[in-house]
ROROGU-387321 format. One line per field, with one value per residue (C-alpha): x, y, z; residue number from 1. Coordinates in nm, 4 decimals, m for minus. Layout:
N
X <- X|...
Y <- Y|...
Z <- Z|...
n <- NUM|...
//
This chain:
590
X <- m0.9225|m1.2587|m1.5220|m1.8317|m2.0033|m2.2181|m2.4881|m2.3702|m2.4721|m2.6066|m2.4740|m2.6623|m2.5015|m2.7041|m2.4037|m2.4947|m2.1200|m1.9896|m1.8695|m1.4793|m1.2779|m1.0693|m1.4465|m1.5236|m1.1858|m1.2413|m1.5746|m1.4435|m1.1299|m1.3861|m1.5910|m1.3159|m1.1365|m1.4512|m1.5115|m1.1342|m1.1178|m1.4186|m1.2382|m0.9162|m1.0899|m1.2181|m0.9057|m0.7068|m0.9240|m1.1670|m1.5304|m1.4214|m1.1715|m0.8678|m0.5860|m0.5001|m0.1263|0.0984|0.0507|0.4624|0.5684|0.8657|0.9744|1.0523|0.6982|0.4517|0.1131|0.1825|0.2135|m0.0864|m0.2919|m0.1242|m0.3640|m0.6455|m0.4658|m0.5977|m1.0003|m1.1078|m0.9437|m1.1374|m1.4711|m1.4181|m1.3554|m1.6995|m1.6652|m1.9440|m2.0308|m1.9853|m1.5747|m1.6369|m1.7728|m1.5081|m1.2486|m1.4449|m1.4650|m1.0794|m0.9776|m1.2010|m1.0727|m0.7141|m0.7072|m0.8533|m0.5945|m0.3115|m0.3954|m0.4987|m0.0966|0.1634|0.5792|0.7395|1.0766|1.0392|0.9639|0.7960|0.4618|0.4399|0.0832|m0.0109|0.1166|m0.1350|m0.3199|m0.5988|m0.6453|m0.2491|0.0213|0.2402|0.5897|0.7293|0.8476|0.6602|0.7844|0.5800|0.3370|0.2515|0.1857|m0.0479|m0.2388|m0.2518|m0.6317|m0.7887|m0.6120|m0.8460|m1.1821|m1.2749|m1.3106|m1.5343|m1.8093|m1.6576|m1.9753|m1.8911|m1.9058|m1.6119|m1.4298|m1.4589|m1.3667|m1.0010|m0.9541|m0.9051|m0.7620|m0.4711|m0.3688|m0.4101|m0.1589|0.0780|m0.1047|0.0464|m0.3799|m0.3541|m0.0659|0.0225|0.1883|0.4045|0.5254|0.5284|0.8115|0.6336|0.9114|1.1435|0.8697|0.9882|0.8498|1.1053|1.1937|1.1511|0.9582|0.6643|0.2591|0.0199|0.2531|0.4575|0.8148|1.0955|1.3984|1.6736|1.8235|1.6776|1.7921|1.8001|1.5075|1.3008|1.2815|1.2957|1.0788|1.0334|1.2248|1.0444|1.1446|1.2678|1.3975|1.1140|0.8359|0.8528|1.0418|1.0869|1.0499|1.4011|1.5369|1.6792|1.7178|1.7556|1.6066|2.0002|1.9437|1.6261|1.8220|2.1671|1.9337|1.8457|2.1772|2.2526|1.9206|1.9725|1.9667|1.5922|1.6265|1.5353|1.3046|1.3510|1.2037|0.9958|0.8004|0.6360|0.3979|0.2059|0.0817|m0.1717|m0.3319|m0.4082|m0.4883|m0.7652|m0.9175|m0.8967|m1.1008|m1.3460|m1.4863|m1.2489|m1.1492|m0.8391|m0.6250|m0.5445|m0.4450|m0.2102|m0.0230|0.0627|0.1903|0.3960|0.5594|0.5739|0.7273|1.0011|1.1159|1.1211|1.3258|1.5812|1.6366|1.7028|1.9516|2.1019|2.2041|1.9150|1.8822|1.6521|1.8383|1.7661|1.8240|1.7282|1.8488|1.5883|1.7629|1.6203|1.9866|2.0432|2.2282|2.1941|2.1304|2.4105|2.7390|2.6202|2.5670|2.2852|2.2630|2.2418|1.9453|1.8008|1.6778|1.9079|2.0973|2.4029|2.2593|2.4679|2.4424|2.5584|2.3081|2.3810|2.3229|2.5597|2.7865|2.6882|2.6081|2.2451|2.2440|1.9082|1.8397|1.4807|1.3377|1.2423|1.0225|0.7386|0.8031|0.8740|0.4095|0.4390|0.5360|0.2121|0.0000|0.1058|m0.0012|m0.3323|m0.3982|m0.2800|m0.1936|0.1468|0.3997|0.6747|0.6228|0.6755|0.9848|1.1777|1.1468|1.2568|1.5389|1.6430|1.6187|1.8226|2.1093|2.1514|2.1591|2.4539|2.6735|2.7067|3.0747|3.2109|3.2761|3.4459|3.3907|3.0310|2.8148|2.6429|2.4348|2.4660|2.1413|2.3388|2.5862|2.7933|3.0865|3.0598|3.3644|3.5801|3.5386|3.2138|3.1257|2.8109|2.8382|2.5570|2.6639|2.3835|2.4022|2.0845|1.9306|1.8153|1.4512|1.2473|0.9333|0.9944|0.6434|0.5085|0.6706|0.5760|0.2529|0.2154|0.3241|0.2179|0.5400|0.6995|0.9997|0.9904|0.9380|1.2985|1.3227|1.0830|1.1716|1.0081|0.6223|0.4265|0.1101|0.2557|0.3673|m0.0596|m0.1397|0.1706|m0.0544|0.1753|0.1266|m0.2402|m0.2658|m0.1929|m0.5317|m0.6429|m0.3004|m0.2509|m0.6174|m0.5804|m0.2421|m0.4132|m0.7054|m0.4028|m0.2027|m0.5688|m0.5764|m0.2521|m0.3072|m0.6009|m0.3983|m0.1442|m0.4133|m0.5230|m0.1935|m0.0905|0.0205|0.0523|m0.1007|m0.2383|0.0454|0.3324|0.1944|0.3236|0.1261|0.3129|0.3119|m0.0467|0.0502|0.1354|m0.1841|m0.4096|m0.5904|m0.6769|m0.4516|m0.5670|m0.3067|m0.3945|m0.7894|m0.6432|m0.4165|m0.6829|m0.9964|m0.8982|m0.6014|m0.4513|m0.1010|m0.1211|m0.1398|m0.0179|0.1172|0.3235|0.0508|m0.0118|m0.3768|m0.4706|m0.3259|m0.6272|m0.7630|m1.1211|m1.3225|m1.6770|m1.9839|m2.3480|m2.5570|m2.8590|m2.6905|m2.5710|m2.2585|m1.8729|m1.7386|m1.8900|m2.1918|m2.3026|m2.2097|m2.0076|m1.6634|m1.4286|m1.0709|m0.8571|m0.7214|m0.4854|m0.3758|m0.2361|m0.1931|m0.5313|m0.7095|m0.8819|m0.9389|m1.2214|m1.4350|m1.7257|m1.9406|m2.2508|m2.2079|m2.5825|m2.7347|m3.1114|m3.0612|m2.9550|m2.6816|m2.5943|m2.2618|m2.1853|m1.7694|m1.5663|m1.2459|m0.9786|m1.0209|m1.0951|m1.2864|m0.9506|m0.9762|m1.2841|m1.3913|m1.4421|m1.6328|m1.6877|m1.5821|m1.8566|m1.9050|m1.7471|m1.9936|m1.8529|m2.1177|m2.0070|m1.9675|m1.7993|m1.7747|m1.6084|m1.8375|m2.1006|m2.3063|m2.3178|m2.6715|m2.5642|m2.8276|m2.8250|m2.5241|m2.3849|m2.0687|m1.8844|m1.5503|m1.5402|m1.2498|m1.2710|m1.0930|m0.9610|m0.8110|m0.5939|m0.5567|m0.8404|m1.0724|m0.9783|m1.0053|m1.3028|m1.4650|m1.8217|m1.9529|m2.0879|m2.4877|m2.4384
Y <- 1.2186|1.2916|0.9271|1.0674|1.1192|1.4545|1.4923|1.6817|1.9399|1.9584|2.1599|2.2909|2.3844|2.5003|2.7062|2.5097|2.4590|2.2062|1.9122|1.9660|1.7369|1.5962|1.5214|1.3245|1.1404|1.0069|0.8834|0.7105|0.6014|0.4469|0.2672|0.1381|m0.0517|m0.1991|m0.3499|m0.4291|m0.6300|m0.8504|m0.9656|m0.9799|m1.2260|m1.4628|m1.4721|m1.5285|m1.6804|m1.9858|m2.0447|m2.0701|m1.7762|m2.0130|m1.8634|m2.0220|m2.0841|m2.3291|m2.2144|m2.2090|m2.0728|m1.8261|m1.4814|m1.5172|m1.6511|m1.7131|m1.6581|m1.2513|m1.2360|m1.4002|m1.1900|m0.8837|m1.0010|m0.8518|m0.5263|m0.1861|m0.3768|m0.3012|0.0498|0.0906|0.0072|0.2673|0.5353|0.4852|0.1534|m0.0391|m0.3380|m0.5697|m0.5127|m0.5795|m0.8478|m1.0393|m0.9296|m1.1742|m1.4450|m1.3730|m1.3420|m1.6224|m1.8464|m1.6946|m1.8480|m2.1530|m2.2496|m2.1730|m2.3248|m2.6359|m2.5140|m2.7745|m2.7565|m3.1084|m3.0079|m2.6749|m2.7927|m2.4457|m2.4933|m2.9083|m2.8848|m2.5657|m2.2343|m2.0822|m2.1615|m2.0291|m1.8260|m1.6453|m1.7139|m2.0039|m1.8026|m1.5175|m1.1710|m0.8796|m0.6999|m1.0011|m1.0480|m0.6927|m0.7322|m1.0078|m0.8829|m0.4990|m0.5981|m0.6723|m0.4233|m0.1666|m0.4577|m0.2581|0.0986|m0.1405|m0.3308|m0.3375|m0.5048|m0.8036|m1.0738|m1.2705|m0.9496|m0.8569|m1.2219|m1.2412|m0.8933|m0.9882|m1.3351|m1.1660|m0.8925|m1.1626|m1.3536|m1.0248|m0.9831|m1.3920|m1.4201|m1.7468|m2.0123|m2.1334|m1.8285|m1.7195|m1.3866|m1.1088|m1.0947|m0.8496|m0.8143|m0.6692|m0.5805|m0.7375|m0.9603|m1.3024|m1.3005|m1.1489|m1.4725|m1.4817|m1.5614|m1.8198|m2.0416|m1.8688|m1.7358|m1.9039|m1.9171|m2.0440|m1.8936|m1.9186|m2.0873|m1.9795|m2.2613|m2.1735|m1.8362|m2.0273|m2.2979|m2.6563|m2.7567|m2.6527|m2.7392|m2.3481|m2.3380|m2.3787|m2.3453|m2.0382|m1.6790|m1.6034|m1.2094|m1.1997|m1.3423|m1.6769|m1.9513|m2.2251|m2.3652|m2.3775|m1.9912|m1.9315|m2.0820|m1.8443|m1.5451|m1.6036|m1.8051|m1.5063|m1.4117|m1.6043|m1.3713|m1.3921|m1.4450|m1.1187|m0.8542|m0.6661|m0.2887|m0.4428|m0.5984|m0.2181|m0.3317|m0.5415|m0.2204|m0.2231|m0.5471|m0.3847|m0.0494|m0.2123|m0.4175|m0.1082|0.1002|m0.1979|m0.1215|0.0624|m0.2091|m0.0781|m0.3742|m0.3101|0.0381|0.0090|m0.3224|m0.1096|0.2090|m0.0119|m0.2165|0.0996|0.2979|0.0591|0.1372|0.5009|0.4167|0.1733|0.4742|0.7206|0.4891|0.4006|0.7314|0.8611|0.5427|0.2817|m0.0312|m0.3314|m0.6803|m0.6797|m0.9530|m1.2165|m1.0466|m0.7293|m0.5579|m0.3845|m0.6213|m0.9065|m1.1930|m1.0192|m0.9795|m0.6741|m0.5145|m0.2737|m0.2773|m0.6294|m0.8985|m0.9717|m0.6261|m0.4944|m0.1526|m0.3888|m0.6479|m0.6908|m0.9742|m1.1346|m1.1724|m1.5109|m1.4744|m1.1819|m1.1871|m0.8277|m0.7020|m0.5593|m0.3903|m0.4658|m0.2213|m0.2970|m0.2733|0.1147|0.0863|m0.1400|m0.0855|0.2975|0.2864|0.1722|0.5062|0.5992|0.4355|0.5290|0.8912|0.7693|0.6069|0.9252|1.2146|1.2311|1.4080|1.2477|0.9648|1.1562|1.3259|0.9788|0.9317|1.2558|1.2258|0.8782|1.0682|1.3366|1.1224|0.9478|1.2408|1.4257|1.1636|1.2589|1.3147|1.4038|1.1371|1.1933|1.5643|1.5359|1.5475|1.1918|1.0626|0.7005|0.4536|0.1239|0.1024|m0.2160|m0.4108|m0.5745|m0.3932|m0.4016|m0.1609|m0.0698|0.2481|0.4695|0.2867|0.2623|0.6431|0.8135|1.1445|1.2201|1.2436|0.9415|0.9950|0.6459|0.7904|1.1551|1.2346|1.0453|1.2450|1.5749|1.4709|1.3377|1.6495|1.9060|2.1442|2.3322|2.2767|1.9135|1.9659|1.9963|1.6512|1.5269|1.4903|1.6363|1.4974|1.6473|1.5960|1.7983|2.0359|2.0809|2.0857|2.3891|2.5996|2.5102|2.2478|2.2962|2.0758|1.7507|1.6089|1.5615|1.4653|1.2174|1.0878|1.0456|0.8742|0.5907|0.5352|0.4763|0.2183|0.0615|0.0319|m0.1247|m0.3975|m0.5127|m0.5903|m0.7697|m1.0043|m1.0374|m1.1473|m1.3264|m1.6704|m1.8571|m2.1431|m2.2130|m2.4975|m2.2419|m1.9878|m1.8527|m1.6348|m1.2947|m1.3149|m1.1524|m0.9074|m0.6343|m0.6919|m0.6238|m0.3383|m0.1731|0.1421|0.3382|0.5943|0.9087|0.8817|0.8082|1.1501|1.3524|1.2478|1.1743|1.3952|1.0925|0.8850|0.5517|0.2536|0.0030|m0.2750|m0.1655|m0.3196|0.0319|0.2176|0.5004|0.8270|1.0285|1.3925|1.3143|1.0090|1.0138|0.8272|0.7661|0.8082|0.7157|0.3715|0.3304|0.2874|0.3476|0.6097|0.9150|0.8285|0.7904|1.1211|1.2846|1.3837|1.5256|1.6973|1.8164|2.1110|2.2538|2.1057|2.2520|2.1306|2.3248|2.3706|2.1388|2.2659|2.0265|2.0520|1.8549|1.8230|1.6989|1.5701|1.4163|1.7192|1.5939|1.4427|1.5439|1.4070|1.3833|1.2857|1.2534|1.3893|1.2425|1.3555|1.1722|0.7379|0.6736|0.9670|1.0807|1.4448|1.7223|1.9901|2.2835|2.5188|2.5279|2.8408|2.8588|3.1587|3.3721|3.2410|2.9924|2.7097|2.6033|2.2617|2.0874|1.6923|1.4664|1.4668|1.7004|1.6056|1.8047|1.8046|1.9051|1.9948|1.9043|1.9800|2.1319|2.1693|2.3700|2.4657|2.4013|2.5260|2.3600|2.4388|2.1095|1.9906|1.6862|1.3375|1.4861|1.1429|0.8102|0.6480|0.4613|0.2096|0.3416|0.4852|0.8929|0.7822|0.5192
Z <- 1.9317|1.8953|1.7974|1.7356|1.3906|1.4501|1.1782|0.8461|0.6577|0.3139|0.0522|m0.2521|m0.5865|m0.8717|m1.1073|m1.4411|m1.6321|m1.9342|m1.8082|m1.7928|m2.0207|m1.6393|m1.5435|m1.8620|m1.8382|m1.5068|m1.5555|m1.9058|m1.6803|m1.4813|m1.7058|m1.9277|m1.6434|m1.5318|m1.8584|m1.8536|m1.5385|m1.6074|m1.9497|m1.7216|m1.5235|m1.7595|m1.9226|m1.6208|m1.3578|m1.3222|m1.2038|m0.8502|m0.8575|m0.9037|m1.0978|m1.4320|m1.3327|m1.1530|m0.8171|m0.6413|m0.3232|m0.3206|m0.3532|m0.6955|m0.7998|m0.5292|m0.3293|m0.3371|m0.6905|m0.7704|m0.5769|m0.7384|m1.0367|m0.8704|m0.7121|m0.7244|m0.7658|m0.4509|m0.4314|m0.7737|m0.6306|m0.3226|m0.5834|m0.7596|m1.0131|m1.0377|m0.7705|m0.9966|m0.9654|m0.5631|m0.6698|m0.9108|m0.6349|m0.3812|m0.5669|m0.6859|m0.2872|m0.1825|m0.4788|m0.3823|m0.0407|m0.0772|m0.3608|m0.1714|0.1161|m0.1287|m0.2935|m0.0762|m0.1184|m0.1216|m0.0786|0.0816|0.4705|0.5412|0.3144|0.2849|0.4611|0.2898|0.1702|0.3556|0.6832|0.8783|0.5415|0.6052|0.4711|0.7074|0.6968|0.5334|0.4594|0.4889|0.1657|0.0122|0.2578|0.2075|m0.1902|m0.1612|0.0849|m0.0428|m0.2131|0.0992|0.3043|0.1048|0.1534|0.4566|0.2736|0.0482|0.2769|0.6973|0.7845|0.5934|0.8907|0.6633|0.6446|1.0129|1.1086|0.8634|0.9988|1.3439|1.3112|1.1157|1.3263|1.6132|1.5026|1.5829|1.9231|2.0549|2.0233|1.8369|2.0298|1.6928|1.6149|1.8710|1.6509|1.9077|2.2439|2.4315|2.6627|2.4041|2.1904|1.8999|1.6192|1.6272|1.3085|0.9351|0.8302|1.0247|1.0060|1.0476|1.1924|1.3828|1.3470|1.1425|1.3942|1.1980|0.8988|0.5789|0.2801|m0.0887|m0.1065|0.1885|m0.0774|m0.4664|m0.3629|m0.4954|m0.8046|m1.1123|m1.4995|m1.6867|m1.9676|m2.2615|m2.0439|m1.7823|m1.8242|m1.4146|m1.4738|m1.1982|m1.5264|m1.4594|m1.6847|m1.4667|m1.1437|m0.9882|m1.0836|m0.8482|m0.5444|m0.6203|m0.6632|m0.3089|m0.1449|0.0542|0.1851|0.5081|0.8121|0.9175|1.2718|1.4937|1.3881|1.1162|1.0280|0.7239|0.9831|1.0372|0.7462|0.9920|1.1840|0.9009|1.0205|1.3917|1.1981|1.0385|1.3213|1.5750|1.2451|1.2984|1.6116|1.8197|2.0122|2.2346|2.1863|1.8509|1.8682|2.1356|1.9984|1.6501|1.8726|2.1509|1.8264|1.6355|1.9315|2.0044|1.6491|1.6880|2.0451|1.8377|1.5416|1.8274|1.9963|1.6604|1.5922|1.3687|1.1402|1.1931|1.2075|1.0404|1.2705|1.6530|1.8441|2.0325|2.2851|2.2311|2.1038|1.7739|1.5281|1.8068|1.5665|1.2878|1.5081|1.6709|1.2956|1.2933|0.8982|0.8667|0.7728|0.4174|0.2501|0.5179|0.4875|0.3960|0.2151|m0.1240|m0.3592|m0.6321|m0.9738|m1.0904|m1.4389|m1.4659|m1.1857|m1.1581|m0.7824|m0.6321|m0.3830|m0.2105|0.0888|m0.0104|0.3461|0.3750|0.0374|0.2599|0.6656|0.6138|0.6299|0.9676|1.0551|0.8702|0.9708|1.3649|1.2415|1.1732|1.4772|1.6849|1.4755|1.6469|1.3967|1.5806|1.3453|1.0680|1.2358|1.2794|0.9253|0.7837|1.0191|0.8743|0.5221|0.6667|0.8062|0.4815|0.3031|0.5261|0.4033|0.0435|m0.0652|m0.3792|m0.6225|m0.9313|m0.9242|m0.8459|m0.5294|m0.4461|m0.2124|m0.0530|m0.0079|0.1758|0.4577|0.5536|0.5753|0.2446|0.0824|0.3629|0.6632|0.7422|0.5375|0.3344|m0.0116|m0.3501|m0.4385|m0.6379|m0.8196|m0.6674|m0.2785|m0.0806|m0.1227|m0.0367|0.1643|0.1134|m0.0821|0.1983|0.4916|0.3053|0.2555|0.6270|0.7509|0.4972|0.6126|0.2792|0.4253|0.3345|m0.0288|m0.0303|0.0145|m0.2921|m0.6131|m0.9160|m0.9216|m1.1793|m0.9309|m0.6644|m0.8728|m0.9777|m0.6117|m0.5771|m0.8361|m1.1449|m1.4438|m1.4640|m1.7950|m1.5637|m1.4965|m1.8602|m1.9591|m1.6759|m1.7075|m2.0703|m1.9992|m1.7660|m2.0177|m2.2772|m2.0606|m1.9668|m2.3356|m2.3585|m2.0883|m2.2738|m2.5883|m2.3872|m2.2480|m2.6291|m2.7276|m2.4251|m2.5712|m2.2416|m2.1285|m1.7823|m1.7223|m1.8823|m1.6831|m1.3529|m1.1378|m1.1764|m1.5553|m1.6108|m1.3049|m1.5429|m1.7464|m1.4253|m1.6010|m1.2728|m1.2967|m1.0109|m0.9792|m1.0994|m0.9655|m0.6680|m0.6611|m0.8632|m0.7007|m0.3272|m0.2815|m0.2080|m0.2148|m0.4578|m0.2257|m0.5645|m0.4072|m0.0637|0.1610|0.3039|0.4559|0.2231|0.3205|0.1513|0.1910|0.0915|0.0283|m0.1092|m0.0860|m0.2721|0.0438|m0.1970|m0.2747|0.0323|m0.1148|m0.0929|m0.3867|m0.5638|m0.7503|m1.0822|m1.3325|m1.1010|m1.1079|m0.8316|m0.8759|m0.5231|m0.6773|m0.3590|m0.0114|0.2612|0.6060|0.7009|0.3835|0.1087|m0.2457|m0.4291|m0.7276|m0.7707|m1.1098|m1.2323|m1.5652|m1.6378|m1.7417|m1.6843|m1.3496|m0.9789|m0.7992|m0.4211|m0.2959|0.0721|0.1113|0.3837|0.5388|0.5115|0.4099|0.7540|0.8409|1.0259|0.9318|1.0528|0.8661|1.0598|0.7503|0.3806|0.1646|m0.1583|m0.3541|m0.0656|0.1944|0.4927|0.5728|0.9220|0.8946|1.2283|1.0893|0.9452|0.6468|0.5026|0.1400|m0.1172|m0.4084|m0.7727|m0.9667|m1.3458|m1.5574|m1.1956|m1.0197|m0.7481|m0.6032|m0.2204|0.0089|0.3673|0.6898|0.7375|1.0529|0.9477|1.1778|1.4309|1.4702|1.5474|1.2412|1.1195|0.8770|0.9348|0.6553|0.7296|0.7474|1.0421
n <- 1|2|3|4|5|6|7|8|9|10|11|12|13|14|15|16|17|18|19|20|21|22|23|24|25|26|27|28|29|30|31|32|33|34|35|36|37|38|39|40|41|42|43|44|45|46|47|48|49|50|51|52|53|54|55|56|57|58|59|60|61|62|63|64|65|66|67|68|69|70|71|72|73|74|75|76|77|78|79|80|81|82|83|84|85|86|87|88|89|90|91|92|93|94|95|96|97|98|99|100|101|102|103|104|105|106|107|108|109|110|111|112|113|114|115|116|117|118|119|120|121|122|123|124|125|126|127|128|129|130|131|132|133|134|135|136|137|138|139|140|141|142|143|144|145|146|147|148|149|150|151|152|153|154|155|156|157|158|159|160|161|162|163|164|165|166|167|168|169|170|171|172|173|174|175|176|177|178|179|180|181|182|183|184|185|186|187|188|189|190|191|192|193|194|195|196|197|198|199|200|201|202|203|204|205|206|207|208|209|210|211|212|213|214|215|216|217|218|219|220|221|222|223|224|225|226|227|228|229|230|231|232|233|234|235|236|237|238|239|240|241|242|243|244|245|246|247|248|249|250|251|252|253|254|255|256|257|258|259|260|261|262|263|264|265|266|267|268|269|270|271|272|273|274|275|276|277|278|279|280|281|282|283|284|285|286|287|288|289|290|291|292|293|294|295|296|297|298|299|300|301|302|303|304|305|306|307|308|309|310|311|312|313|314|315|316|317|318|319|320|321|322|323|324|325|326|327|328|329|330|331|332|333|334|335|336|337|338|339|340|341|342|343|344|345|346|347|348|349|350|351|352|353|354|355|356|357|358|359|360|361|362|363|364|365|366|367|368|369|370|371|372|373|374|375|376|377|378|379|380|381|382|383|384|385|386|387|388|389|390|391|392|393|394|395|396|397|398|399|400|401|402|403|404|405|406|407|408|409|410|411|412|413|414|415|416|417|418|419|420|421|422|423|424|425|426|427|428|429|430|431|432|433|434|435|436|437|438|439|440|441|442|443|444|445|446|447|448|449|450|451|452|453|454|455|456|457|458|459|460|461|462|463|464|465|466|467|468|469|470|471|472|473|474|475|476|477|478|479|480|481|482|483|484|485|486|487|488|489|490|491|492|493|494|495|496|497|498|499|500|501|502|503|504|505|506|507|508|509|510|511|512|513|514|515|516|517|518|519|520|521|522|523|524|525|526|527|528|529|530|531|532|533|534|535|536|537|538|539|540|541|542|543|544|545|546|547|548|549|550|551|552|553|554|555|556|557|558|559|560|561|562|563|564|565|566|567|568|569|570|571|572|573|574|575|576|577|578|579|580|581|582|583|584|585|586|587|588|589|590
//
């Protein structure tokens, strides 16, 4: 994969044109969730970036969920929001650490000296894990040269690399991680209990509305009696290929890279082996299903794991795992640009999918496998396809074939040519739910001490979706702990900043596994704009040339800029060679 940053061309476009109503929208979309998020934050945080809330541990209310308050901000900063947004997040992350690591259990033994240590949380799952960390995933598209940054960066993916003796995480032998609850301090090598997940005892009824819906306390624990099979690694553990992802972007250091392929590699062995489906508990041993009685779909968030909801008696079935370490495979594409990554998954999609029978007359399509019915066999019937990760795995590979696979998605459906009315509809649907948010703060009757940490998160006014799709080409990160899988990323190179500047607007109208469609526009009609335009989040993609106004402009980088003249735009179409660097925090200029 090619490293170095050749110097990039400059682009001139003078065609004067209104401003587009998509171009107004974003820049509105912009602006009002700016404003938003700083009267989000005094509402909802204090002067040191503490969370007004009683700070728990748990997976029904803990450290994840409060930092879901502040998802999407620094995502929103890289796209072109103000500094000022960077700068609430850091106070909001820096706050967010140091009051859970102040947070102690009394009853749960995993947290008593701390939920989190050496700024990480002590023990737990990576479908939380990933949430609460999803902000700062993104810091690095936001300032890499931050020496804080660049420090938390590596002492996280470290603790995956047996760097730190206190966490003792990774068997490179079998190249596993020991068990599903893992971090700071190491892996937890027992099975869990419901209050290892509900944590301490906490007073309900009256005072707190758990959004998992129970009334009681003795409810928290039976929503997670059954989650006990930890021990052995678990596929969700994929997630924390992100962590080496990011250090390796730092600097290239070789370390990194290679830890997240070996880990992610031994996955892609164990799906082969296990007959085209990635399998969900590997033993200490190194065997599928070693720590589960030799069954490959079981663990918590397994493909067997059924419950019982204790305030209905109703069952969930909770194959959760694919939603989160499915991005391991992703992120394992970045780092190489291997489609073999991409293969495994379609082919888990794939085996699911040849199992559909027909149920009552109709065609359906199983999503969980186990013993909990009897003899193992498919079971969750759906009328439609097994889908989890099929936008991605069309959008990784960019084959037509695997539309076949995605459900309907009115943004893919833009990028095919059709439903051109979806950018101002979809931008003028974000700027209504920003709306929306703000009047739930308004009338949010809570109280710091009746408040816990994931009641504001739907109130986070931060609703980065459709900028993310419109602007970058790009998939939503939201909150699975995921890189960003982006076409295009832009810069101010006269700020010296991350996102497109001031007045200007960009819309990826078509993508194609060798092509990128973009407009840019100028909306200040008095003043000039520049915008530097990067392939890919982490530089990962080269242009080879730029088609404008039927001329090519060889191009041969990873970035070129582009100068819009007053009340300007353009229409570029660039020969793009996808997953062609090594990926990259340095911003185009350095």
């Amino acid at each position: 994969m090619v490293t170095t940053r050749p110097p990039h061309t400059t682009i001139t476009a003078t065609t004067p044109s209104a401003p587009p109503a998509w171009a107004l929208l974003e820049r509105e979309l912009l602006r009002a969730q700016t404003e938003a998020i700083h009267a989000f934050y005094n509402h909802y945080f204090d002067e040191r970036g503490y969370l007004r809330c009683i700070p728990r541990w748990g997976g029904n209310d803990g450290p994840d969920d409060a930092a879901e308050n502040f998802l999407n901000w620094t995502l929103l900063y890289a796209l072109g929001a103000p500094a000022t947004v960077f700068d609430l997040y850091r106070r909001a992350w820096d706050g967010h650490l140091r009051q859970y690591t102040e947070a102690k259990t009394v009853e749960v033994p995993l947290a008593r000296d701390g939920m989190y240590y050496k700024e990480f949380p002590v023990m737990f799952d990576w479908f939380h894990n990933g949430e609460g960390f999803s902000a700062f995933f993104l810091e690095g598209l936001c300032d890499p040269h931050d020496p804080v940054f660049q420090q938390r960066t590596r002492r996280y993916a470290g603790f995956y690399l047996n760097e730190d003796p206190q966490a003792p995480n990774y068997d490179p032998q079998h190249r596993i991680i020991r068990s599903m609850f893992n971090g700071s301090r190491g892996p937890l090598l027992r099975k869990a209990t419901g209050q290892d997940w509900a944590g301490d005892p906490i007073e309900v009824e009256g005072r707190f509305s758990p959004l998992h819906g129970e009334r009681t306390y003795d409810e928290m624990i039976a929503h997670f009696k059954d989650y006990n099979d930890v021990v052995g690694d678990h596929p969700i553990n994929l997630a924390t290929t992100v962590l080496a992802l990011n250090a390796y972007a730092l600097e290239h250091e070789a370390r990194y890279r290679d830890w997240a392929l070996e880990y992610t590699d031994a996955w892609v062995e164990r799906t082969e082996a296990n007959g085209g489906i990635t399998p969900t508990n590997i033993g200490l041993d190194g065997s599928i299903g070693g720590e589960t009685g030799g069954r490959w779909w079981g663990g918590v968030y397994g493909w067997g794991f059924t419950v019982t909801v204790p305030q209905t008696g109703e069952l969930a079935h909770r194959t959760y795992w694919h939603v989160r370490g499915l991005y391991g495979f992703g992120t394992a594409l970045l780092l190489t640009g291997d489609q073999r990554y991409v293969d495994t998954w379609r082919g888990v999609i794939d085996h699911i999918n040849a199992h559909a029978r027909e149920i009552d007359g109709q065609i359906q399509w199983p999503r969980a496998y186990g013993d909990y019915f009897g003899a193992p066999d498919w079971y969750d019937f759906k009328p439609t396809p097994f889908d989890s990760g099929a936008l991605e795995v069309y959008y990784w590979s960019m084959d037509p074939d695997d539309l076949r696979l995605v459900q309907p998605n009115p943004w893919i459906d833009y990028l095919q040519g059709g439903n051109p009315d979806y950018p101002v509809a979809a931008l003028q649907e974000a700027l209504g739910q920003v709306r929306a948010r703000v009047d739930l703060m308004r009338n949010d009757a809570t109280t710091p001490d009746t408040r816990l940490s994931d009641d504001p998160n739907h109130i986070n006014p931060a609703v980065t979706e459709t900028l993310t799709e419109l602007m970058l080409g790009a998939l939503p990160t939201g909150r699975t702990g995921s890189a960003l899988h982006a076409r295009l990323r832009y810069f101010d190179p006269e700020r010296r900043r991350p996102g497109l500047p001031e007045d200007v607007a960009a819309l990826v109208e078509k993508l194609t596994a060798d092509e990128t469609v973009v407009t840019l526009v100028n909306i200040n009609q008095v003043r000039e704009r520049t915008v530097t335009v990067q392939g890919g989040a982490y530089a990962e993609h080269h242009f080879a040339s730029a088609q404008l106004n039927g001329q090519t402009i060889p191009l041969d980088a990873p970035a070129f800029t582009v100068r819009l003249a007053p009340g300007c735009g353009c229409t570029l179409t660039l020969a793009t060679a996808r997953y062609a660097n090594a990926p990259t925090f340095a911003f185009p200029w350095e």
